[in-house]
Each structure stands twice: as structure tokens, then as C-alpha cells.
C-alpha positions as CSV (number, residue, x, y, z in Angstrom):
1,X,2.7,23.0,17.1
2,X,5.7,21.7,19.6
3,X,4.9,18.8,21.6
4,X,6.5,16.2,24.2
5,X,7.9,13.3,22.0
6,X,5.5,10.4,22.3
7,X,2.2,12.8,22.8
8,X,-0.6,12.7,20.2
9,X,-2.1,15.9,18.9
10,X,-5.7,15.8,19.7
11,X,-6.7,14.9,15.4
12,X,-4.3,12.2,15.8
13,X,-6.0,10.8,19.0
14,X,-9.1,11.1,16.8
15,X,-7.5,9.3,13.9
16,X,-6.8,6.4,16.0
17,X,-10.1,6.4,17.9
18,X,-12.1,6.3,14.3
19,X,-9.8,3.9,12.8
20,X,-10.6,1.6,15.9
21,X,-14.0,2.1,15.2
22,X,-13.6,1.4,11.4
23,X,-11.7,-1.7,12.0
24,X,-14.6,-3.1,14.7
25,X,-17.2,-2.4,12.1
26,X,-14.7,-4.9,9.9
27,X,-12.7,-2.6,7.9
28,X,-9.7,-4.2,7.9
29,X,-8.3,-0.7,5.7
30,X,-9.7,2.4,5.3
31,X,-8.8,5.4,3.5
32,X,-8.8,9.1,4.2
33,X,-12.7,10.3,3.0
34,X,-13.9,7.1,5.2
35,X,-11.8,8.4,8.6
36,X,-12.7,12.3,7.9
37,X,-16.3,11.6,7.1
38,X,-15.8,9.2,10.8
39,X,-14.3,12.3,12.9
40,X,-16.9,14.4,11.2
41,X,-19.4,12.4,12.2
42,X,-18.3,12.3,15.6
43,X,-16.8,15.4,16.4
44,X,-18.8,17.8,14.6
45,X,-15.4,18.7,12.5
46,X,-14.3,20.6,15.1
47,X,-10.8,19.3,15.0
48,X,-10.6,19.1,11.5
49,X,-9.9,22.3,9.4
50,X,-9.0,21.0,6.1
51,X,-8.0,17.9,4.4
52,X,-4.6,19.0,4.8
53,X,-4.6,18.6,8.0
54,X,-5.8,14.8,7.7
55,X,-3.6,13.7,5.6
56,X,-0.6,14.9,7.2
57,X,-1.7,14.1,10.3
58,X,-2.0,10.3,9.3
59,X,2.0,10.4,7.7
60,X,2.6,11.5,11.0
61,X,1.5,8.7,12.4
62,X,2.4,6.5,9.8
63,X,6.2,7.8,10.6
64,X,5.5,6.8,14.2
65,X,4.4,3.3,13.7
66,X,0.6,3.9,14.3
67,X,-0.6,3.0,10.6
68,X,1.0,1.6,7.6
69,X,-0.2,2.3,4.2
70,X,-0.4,1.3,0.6
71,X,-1.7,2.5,-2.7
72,X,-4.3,0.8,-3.9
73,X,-4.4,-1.5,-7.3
74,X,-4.8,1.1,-9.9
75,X,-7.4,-1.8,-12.1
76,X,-9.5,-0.9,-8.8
77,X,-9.5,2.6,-9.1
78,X,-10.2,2.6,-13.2
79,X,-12.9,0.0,-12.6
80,X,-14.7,2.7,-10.4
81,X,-14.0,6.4,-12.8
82,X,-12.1,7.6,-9.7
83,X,-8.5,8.4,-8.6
84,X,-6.7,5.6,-6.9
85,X,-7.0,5.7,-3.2
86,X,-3.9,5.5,-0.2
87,X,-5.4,2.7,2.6
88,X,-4.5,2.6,5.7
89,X,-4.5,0.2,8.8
90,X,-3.8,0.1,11.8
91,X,-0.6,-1.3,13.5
92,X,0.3,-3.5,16.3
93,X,2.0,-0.4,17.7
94,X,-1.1,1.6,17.9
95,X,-2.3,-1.0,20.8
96,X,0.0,0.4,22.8
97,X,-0.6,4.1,23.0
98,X,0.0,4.8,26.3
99,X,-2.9,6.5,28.4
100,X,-0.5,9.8,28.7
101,X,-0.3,10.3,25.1
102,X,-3.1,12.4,25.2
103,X,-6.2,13.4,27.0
104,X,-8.1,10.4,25.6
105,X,-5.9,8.5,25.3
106,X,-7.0,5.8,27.5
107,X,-9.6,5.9,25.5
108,X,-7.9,4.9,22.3
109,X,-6.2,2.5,24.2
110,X,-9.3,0.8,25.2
111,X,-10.7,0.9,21.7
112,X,-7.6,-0.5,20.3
113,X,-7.2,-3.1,22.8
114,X,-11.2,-4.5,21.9
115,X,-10.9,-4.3,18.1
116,X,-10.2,-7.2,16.1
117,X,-7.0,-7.6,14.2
């Protein structure tokens, strides 16, 4: 899909707006399940097709300074019988997506701007 630089696709504006959410509801990091299973929620999974999309949709905005990420301790991981997990949080830079990003986002702007750090 081409787009203007500095627009958000419309999963990416939902990315941002659950990760807000997540972080108000004191998730300081989330991963990938948590944030689908949020626009699910939400959005009735109408934006999201397949995990695929998610996940590349969060290195997208990973690349633009929206989230950073980290593995998780593996000892974590093998405490729980399950694979280790990639968190993410949100970024200083994600405060500041402007209101012509995308349809919402003013919306993600405001949600941004009333979340803790």
C-alpha cells in the first residue's frame, strides 16, 4: 500500500490507540497476543487479517520511532512452557503523532497525551 510519508495505516493507528490503552491500564510493555486480542476486542478484527499483518505492522512502527522492543528473558519464557515473547512499549515519539497522520489520529494523539509514562 503507497502512502504520504509520515501517514499511519489505519492498523497502525489501531496499534497505537490499544497500546495507549494498555499502558493506562499499567502495562508498561506489552506484546503482540495482548495488542491483537486489544484491536480484536475493539474493532471487531476488522482491520486485522492475520498475524502477519500485526507484527509487521508494529516493525513498521518500531522503524519510525513509535515503539521500541526487546526480547524477553528466555528463564521467563521456560518458567512458563512457552516460546519467549518480543515486548513492546511505546515511545516518546508516539506523543506526537500528529492529528493528520490519519483519520484518528487526533484521537491517538489524545490518548497518548493522557497515558502515563
Amino acid at each position: 500500500m503507497k502512502r504520504k510519508p509520515g501517514t499511519l495505516l489505519p492498523i497502525e493507528v489501531s496499534i497505537l490507540e490499544a497500546a495507549a490503552q494498555l499502558r493506562q491500564l499499567g502495562a508498561g510493555e506489552f506484546h503482540g497476543f495482548q495488542i491483537a486480542k486489544k484491536i480484536k476486542d475493539q474493532k471487531e478484527a476488522r482491520l486485522l487479517t492475520g498475524y502477519g499483518t500485526l507484527y509487521r505492522a508494529l516493525e513498521r512502527l518500531e522503524k519510525q520511532g513509535f515503539l521500541s522492543s526487546r526480547w524477553e528473558d528466555p528463564l521467563a519464557a521456560a518458567e512458563q512452557n512457552r516460546p519467549r515473547r518480543r515486548l513492546y512499549k511505546l515511545t516518546g515519539v508516539a506523543a506526537t503523532v500528529p492529528s493528520h497522520s490519519a483519520p484518528d489520529g487526533a484521537l491517538v494523539a489524545l490518548a497518548l497525551r493522557r497515558s502515563p509514562s
